[in-house]
C-alpha positions in Angstrom: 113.7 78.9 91.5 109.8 80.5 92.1 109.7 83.9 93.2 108.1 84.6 96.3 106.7 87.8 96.8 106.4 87.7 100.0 110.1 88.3 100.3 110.3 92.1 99.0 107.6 92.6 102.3 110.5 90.7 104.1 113.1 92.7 102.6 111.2 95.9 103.4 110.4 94.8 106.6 114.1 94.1 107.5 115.2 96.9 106.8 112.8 99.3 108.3 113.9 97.3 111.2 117.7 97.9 110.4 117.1 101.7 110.0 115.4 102.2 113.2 117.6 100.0 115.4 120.9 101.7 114.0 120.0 105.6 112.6 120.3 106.4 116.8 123.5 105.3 117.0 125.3 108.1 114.5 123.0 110.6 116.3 123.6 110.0 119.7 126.3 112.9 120.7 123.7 115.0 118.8 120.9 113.5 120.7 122.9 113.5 124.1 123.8 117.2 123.3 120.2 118.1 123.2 119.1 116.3 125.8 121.9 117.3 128.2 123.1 113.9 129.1 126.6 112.1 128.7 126.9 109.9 125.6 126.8 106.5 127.6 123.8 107.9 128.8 122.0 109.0 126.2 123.0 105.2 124.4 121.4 103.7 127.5 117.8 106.2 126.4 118.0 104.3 123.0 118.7 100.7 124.5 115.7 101.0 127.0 113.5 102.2 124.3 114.2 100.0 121.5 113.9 97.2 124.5 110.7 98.7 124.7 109.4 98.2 121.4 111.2 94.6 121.6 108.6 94.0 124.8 105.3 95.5 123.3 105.7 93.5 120.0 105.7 90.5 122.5 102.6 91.3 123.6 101.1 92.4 120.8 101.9 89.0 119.1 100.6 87.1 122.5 97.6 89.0 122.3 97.1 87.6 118.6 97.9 84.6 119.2 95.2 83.9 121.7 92.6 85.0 119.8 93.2 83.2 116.7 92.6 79.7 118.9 89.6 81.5 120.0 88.8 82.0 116.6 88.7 78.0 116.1 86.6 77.4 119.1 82.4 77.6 118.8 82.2 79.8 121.6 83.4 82.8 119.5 81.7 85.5 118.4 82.9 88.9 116.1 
């Protein structure tokens, strides 16, 4: 079996991810405590921001998706 070594970036990546998505979650009655909000509530602050990452990655990838075919086209110009 090759190694890849793309897949430590992959690993890396994943777990960033992991960290971010779930570290809120142990802190929220600290984070609803300093906020002054009820625990449900202060969970629903983490939901609608992490929804809000989820939403500007999708536009960051559309975005760099439609410039790459651009990029293939003779019309383009850096």
């Amino acid at each position: 079996m090759r190694f890849n070594p793309a897949l430590p970036a992959l690993a890396a990546g994943a777990f960033g991810i992991g960290v971010t998505e779930f570290a809120p979650m142990g802190m929220l009655p600290s984070i609803a405590a300093d906020l002054g909000f009820s625990i449900p509530v202060a969970g629903l602050l983490v939901g609608a921001a992490m929804a809000g990452a989820a939403l500007a990655m999708l536009f960051a990838f559309r975005d760099r998706s439609s410039r790459s075919s651009e990029r293939g086209s003779k019309r383009y110009r850096p």
